[in-house]
Biotite code that builds the C-alpha atoms (Angstrom):
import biotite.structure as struc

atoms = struc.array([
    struc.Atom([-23.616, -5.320, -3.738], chain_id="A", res_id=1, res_name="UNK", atom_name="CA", element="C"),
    struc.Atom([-22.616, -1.667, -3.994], chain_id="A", res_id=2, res_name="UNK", atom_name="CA", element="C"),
    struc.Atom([-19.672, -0.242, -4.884], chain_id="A", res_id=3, res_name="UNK", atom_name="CA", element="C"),
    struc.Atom([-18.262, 2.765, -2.934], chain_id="A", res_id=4, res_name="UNK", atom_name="CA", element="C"),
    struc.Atom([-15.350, 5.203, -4.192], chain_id="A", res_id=5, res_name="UNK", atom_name="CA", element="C"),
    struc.Atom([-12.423, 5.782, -1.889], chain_id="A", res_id=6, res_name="UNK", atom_name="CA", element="C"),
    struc.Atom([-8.963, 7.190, -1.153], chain_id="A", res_id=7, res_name="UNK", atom_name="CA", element="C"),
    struc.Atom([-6.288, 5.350, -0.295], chain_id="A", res_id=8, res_name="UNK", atom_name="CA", element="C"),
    struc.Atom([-3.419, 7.883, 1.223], chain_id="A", res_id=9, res_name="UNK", atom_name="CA", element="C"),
    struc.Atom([0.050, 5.602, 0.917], chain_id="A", res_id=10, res_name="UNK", atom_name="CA", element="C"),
    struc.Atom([1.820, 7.640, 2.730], chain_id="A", res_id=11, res_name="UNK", atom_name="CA", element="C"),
    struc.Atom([4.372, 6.065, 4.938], chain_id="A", res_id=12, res_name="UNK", atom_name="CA", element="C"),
    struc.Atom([3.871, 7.171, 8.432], chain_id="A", res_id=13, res_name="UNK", atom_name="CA", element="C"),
    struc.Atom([-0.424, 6.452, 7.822], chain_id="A", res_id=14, res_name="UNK", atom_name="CA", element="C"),
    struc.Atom([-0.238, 3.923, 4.833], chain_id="A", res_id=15, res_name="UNK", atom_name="CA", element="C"),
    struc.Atom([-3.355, 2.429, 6.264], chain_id="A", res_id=16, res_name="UNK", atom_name="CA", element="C"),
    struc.Atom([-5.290, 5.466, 5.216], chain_id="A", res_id=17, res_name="UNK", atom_name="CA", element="C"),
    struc.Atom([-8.638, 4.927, 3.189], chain_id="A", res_id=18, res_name="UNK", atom_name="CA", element="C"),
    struc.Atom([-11.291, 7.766, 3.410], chain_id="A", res_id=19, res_name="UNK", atom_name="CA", element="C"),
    struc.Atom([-14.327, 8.668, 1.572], chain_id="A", res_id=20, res_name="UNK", atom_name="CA", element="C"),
    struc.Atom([-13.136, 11.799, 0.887], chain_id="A", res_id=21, res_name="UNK", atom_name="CA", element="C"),
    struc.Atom([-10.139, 13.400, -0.896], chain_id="A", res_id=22, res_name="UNK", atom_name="CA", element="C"),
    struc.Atom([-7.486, 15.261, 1.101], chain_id="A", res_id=23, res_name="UNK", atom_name="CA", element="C"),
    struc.Atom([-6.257, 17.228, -1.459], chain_id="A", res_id=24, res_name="UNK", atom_name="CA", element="C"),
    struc.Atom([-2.725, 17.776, -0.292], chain_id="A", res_id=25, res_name="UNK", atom_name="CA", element="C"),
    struc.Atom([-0.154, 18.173, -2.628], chain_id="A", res_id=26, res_name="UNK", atom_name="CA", element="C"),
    struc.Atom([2.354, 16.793, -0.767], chain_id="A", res_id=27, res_name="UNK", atom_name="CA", element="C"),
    struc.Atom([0.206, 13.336, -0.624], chain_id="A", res_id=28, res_name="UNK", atom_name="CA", element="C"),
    struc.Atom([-0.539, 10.541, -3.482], chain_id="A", res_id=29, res_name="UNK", atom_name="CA", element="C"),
    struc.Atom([-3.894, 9.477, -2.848], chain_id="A", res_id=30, res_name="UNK", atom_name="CA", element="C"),
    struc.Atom([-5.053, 6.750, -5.499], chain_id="A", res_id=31, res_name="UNK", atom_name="CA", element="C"),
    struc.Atom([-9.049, 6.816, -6.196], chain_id="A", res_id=32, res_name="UNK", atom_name="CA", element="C"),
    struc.Atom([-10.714, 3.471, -5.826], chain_id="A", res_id=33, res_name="UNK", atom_name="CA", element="C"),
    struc.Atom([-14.096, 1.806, -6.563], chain_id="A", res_id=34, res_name="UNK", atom_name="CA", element="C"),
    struc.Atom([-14.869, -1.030, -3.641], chain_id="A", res_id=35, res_name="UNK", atom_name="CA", element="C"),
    struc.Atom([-17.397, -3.128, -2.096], chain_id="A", res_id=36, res_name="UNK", atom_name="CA", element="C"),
    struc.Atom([-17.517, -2.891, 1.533], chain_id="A", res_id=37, res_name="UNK", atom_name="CA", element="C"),
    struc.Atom([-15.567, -6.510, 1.685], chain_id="A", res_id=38, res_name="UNK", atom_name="CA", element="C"),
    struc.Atom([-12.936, -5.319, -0.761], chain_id="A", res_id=39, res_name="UNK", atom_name="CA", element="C"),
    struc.Atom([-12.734, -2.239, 1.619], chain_id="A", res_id=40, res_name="UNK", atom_name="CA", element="C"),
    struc.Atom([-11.632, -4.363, 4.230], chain_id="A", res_id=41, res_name="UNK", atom_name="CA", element="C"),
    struc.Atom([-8.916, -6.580, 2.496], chain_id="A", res_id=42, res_name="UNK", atom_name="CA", element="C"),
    struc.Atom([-7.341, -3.682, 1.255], chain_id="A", res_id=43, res_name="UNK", atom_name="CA", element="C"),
    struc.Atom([-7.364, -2.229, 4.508], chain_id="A", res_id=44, res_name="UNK", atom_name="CA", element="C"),
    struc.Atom([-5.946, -5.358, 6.175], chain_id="A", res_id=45, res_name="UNK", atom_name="CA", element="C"),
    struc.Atom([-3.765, -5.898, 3.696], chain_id="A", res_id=46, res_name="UNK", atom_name="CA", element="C"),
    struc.Atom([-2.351, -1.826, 4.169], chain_id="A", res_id=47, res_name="UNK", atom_name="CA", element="C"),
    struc.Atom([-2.298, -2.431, 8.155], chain_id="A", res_id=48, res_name="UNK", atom_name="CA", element="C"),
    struc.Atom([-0.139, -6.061, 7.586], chain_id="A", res_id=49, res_name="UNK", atom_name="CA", element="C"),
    struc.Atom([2.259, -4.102, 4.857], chain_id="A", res_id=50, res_name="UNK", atom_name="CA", element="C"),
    struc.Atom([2.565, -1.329, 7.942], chain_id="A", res_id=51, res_name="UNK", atom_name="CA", element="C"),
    struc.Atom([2.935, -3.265, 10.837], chain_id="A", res_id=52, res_name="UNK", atom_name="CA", element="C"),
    struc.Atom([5.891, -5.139, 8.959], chain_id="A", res_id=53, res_name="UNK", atom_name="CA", element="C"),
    struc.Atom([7.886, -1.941, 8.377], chain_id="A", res_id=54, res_name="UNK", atom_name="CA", element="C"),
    struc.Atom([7.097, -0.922, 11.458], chain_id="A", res_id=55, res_name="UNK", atom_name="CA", element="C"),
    struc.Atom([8.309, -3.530, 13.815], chain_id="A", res_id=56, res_name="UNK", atom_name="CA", element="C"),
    struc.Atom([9.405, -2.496, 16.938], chain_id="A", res_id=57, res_name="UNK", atom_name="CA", element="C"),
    struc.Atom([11.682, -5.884, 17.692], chain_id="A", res_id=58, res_name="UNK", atom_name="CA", element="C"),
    struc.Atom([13.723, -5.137, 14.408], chain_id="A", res_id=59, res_name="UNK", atom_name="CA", element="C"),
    struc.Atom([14.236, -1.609, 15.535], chain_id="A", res_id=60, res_name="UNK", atom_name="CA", element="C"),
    struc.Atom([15.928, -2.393, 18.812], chain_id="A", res_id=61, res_name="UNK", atom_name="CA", element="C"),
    struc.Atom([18.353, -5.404, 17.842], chain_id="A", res_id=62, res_name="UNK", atom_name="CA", element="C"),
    struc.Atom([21.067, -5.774, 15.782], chain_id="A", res_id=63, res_name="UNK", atom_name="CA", element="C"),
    struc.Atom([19.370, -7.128, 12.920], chain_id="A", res_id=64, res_name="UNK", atom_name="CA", element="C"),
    struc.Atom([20.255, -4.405, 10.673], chain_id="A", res_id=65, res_name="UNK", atom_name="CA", element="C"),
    struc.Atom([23.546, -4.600, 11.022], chain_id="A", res_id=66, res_name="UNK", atom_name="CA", element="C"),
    struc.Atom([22.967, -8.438, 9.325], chain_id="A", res_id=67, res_name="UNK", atom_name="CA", element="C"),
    struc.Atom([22.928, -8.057, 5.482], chain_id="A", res_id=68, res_name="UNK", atom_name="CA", element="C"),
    struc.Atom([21.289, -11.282, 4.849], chain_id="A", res_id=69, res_name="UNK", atom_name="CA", element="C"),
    struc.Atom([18.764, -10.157, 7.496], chain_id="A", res_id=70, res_name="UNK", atom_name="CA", element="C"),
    struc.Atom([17.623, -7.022, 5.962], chain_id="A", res_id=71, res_name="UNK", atom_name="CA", element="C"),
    struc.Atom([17.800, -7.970, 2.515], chain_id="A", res_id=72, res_name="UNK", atom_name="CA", element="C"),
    struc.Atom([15.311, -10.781, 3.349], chain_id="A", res_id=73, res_name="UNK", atom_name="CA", element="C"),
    struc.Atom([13.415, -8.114, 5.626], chain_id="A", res_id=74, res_name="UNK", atom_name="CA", element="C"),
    struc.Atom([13.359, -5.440, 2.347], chain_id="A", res_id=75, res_name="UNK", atom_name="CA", element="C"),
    struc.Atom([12.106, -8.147, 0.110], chain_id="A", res_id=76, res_name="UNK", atom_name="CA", element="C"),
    struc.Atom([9.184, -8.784, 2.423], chain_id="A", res_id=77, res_name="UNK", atom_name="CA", element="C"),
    struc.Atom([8.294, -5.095, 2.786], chain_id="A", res_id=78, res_name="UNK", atom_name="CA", element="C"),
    struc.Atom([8.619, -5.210, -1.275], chain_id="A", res_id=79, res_name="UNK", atom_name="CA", element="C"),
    struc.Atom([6.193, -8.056, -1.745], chain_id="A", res_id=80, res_name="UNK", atom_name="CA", element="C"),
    struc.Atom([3.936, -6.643, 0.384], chain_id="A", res_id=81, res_name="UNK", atom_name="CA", element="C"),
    struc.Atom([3.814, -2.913, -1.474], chain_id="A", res_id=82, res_name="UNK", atom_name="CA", element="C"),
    struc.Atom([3.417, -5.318, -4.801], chain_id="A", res_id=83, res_name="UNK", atom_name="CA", element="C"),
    struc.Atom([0.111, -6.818, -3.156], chain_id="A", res_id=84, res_name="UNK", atom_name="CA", element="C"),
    struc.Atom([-0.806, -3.187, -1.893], chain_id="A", res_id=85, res_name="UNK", atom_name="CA", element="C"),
    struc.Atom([-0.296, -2.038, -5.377], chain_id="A", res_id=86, res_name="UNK", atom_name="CA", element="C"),
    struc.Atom([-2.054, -5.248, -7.612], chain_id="A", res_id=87, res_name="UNK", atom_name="CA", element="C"),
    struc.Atom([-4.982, -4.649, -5.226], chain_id="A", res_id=88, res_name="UNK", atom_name="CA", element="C"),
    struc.Atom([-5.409, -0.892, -6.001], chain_id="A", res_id=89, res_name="UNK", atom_name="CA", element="C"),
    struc.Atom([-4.880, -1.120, -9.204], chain_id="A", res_id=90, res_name="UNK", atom_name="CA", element="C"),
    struc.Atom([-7.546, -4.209, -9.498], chain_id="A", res_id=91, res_name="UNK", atom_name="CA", element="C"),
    struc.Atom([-9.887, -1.567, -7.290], chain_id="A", res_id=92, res_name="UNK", atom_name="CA", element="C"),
    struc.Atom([-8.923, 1.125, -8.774], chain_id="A", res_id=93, res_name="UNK", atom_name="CA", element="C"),
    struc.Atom([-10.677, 4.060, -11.284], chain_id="A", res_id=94, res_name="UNK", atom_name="CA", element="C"),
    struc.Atom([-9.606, 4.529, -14.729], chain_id="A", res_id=95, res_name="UNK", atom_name="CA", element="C"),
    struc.Atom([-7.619, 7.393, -13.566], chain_id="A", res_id=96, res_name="UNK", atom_name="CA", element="C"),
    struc.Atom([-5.661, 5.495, -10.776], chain_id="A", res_id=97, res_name="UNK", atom_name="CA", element="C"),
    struc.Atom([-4.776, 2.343, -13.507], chain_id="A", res_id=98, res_name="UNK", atom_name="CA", element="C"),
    struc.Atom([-3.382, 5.398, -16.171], chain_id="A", res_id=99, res_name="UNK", atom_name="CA", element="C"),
    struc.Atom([-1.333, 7.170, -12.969], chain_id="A", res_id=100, res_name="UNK", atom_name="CA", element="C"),
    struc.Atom([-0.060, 3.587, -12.260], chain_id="A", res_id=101, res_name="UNK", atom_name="CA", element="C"),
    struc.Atom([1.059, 2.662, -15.606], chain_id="A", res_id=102, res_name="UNK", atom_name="CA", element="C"),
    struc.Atom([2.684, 5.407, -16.482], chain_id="A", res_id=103, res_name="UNK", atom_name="CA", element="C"),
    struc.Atom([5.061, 4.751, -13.986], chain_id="A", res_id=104, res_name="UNK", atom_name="CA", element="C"),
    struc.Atom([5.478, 1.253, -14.491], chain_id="A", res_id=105, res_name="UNK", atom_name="CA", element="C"),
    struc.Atom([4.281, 0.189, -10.831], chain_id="A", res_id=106, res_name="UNK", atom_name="CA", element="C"),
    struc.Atom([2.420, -2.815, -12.334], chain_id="A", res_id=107, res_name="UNK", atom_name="CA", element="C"),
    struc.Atom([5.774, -3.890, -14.016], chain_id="A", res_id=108, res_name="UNK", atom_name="CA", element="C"),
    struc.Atom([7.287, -4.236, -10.661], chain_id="A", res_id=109, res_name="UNK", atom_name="CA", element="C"),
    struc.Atom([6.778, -8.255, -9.676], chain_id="A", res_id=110, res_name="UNK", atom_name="CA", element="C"),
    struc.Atom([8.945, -10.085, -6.839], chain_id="A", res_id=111, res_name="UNK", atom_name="CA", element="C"),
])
């Protein structure tokens, strides 16, 4: 089985962004990855879970923020789930993207 080389865009507002080609923005950190079509898809599932989470709409319309125990917890979640994002890319990713995540000591970052 194949592998394919993709982008993956982390960007907040379209984290679960993965695309064949590069989009070159400056204003973007796109991480180049090497991935069978099933690795595709866990990272992609993975990125749209991670999303979805920081993205609740219940959470935004309660008081839930206001509870510190709440949104600690809540922050830790969204934490582990960049630290999966990040394991996975870097397992997937190109020389290139395991130097640019080194060098600043995402891979240090555990629970």
């Amino acid at each position: 089985m194949g592998k394919d080389i993709y982008y993956v865009n982390l960007n907040p507002i379209s984290m679960d962004n993965i695309s064949r080609t590069p989009v070159n923005d400056g204003q973007m950190i796109e991480y180049e990855i090497e991935a069978t079509d099933e690795q595709y898809r866990d990272l992609q599932k993975l990125l749209q879970e991670v999303q979805a989470h920081d993205l609740e709409a219940a959470d935004l319309f309660t008081f839930k923020h206001f509870n510190e125990e709440f949104s600690e917890a809540d922050r830790r979640e969204t934490q582990r789930g960049l630290n999966q994002v990040y394991r996975l890319i870097y397992e997937l990713g190109t020389p290139q993207t395991k130097q640019a995540l080194e060098e600043i000591h995402l891979m240090d970052n555990d629970e």
